[in-house]
N, C-alpha and C positions, 0 to 999 in steps of 0.2 A: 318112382321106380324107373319110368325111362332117365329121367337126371341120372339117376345112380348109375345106371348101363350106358349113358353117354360117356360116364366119366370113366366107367372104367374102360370103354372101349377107344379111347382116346390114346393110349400108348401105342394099340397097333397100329391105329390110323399113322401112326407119327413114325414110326418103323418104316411103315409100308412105303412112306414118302420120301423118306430117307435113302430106305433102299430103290425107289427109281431114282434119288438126282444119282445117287452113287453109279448104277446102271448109265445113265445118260453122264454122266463125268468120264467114265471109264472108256465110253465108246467113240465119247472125243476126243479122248488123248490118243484113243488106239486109231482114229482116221489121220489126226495131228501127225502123226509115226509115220504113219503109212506115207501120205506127203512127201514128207522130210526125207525118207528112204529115195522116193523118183527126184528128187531137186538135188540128195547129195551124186545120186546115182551120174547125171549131169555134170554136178562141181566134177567127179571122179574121170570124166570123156576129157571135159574140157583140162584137170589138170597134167593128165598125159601129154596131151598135143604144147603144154605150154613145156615139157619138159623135155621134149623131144626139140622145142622153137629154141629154148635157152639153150643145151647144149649143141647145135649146131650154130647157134650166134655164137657161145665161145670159140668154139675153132674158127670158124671164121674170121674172130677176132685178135687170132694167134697169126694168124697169117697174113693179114691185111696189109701190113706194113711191110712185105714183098710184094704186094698185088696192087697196092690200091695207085699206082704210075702203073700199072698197064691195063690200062680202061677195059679194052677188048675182054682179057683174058678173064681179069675182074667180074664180068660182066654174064660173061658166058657160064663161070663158076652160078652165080648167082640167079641164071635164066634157070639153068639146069637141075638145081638145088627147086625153085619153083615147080617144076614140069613134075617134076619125079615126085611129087607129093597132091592129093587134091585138098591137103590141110591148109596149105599158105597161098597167099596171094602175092606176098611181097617180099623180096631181100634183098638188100641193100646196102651197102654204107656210104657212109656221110660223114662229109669232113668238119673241124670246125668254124669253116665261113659257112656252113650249111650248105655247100653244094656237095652233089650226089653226079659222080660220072660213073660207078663201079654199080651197078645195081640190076636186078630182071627185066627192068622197063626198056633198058636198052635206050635210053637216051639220055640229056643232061639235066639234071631236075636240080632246082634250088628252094631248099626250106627251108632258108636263115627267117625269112617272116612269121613263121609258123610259131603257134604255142608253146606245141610240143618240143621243138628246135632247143626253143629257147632252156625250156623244165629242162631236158637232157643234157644240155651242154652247161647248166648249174650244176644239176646234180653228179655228173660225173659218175651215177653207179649203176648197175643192174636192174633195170626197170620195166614194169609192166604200165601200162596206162592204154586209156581206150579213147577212140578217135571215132566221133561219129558219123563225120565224111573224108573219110579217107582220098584225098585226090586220083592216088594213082590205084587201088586197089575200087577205086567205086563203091564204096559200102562201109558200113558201120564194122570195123576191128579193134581186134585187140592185138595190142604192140609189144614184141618183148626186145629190148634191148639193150647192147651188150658195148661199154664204154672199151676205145681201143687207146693204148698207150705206148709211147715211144722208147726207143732206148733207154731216154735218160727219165723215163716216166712221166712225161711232157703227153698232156690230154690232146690226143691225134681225131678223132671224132668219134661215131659210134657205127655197132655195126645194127641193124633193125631187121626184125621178121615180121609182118602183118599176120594175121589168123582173122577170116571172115567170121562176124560174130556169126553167121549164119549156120558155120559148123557146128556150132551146140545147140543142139535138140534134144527133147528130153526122151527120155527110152522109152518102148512102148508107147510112142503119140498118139496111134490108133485106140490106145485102151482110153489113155488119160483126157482125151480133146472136149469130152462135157465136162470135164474138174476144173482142167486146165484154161484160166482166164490168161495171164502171159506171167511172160519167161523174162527178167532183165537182170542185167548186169551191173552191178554201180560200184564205183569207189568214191571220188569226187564228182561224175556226174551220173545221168541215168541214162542205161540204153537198153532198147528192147533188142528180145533174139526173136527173131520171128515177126509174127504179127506186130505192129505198137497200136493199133488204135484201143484205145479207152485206156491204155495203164492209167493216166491221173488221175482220172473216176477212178480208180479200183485201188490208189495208193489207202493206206490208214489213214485215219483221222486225227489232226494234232499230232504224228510225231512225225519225224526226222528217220530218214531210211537209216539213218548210224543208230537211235534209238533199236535198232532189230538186231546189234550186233552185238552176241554176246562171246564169252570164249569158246564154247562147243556149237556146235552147230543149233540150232534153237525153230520149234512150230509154234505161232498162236493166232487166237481165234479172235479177231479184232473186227471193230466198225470201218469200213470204207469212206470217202469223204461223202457217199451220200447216204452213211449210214446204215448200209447193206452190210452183212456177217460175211467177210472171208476168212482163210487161212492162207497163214502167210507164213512161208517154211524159205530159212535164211541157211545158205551150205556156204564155207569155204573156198574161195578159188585158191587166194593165195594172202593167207594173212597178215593185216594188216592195208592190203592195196585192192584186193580186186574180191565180189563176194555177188552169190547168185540167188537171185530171190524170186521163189515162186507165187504167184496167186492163185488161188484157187477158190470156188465155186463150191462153199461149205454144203448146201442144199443139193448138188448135183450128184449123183450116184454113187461115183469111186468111192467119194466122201463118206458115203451114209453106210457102204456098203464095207468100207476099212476098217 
């Protein structure tokens, strides 16, 4: 008799169990969202201030070739354009031997050694890329610059705006700072916004930060390299080149509480 009542009681039991992982799937996709919403919310700071750097690199880039023989006035354009914003650190242009006399720093700066120098003056087009010691800005930025061209269409240098990576901060930090493990940036390399210590503890396991890119914006619930459960919530800066990736502290509160 108990056989018989085990058997038959065995569909609920199995119901019952179902309906928790269902409950417990549901509440992770709903913490996953919730995430993803503070990390796009960020992509959405940071893509303003790039759109505001890109369209003043263009003008700037209209006009250079009147300005860029008169250092001074060059220069004061450029200081000015800095002052009047606490977005930028730097603006500049730069010719193509890689010297810089036209710029905010107000003195003669040469980057033909530089990496970046180099990327920009191949590629000749509109670009963003990120610098994690920026000489003259002091800090980890992100660059957007804007190739300048001659009369006869002859590559004259480029014009640059730095942006301290320091300016993206995620919204509400007060709420999120138990969730919130760190904030970084990557395209080709990795840069923290904020704090950096521990990111490589707290990367996933076995994959490649390009492995998190998908075409919409993407959350999941992955092992850390020491096998700890984050959520890792990947937003858009600007695609294809530059992408912002949260970690978060799946056991911490926001988390549990999303």
């Amino acid at each position: 008799m108990a056989a018989l009542l085990s058997i038959a009681l065995l569909p609920i039991g199995l119901i019952a169990v179902m309906q928790t992982l269902s409950v417990a799937s549901k509440a992770q996709a709903n913490a996953e969202l919730a995430l993803l919403a503070l990390t796009e919310q960020a992509a959405v700071d940071e893509q303003l201030t790039l759109r505001l750097a890109r369209g003043a690199a263009d003008a700037l880039a209209i006009v250079m070739l009147e300005l860029r023989d008169q250092s001074d006035i060059c220069s004061r354009i450029m200081q000015d354009f800095v002052a009047r914003s606490d977005r930028f650190s730097y603006a500049g242009f730069t010719t193509v031997s890689g010297e810089s006399t036209c710029n905010s720093a107000t003195r003669a700066l040469d980057f033909s050694d530089t990496a970046t120098f180099a990327k920009l003056s191949a590629n000749q087009i509109s670009t963003i890329t990120l610098n994690q010691n920026a000489p003259i800005s002091g800090t980890s930025v992100l660059m957007v610059s804007t190739p300048v061209f001659g009369a006869t269409n002859e590559f004259s240098g480029y014009v640059a705006i730095s942006i301290p990576l320091s300016k993206l901060v995620p919204p509400g930090r007060e709420t999120v700072q138990q969730s919130l493990l760190n904030l970084v940036m990557f395209n080709d390399i990795l840069t923290s916004i904020g704090e950096p210590e521990n990111v490589a503890r707290n990367l996933p396991r076995d994959l490649q930060l390009s492995d998190l890119i998908v075409d919409d914006n993407d959350a999941s619930t992955l092992e850390d390299v020491e096998g700890r459960r984050r959520i890792y919530t990947v937003a858009t800066i600007e695609p294809g080149q530059v992408y912002v990736l949260g970690i978060w502290d799946s056991s911490a509160s926001l988390a549990r509480q999303a």
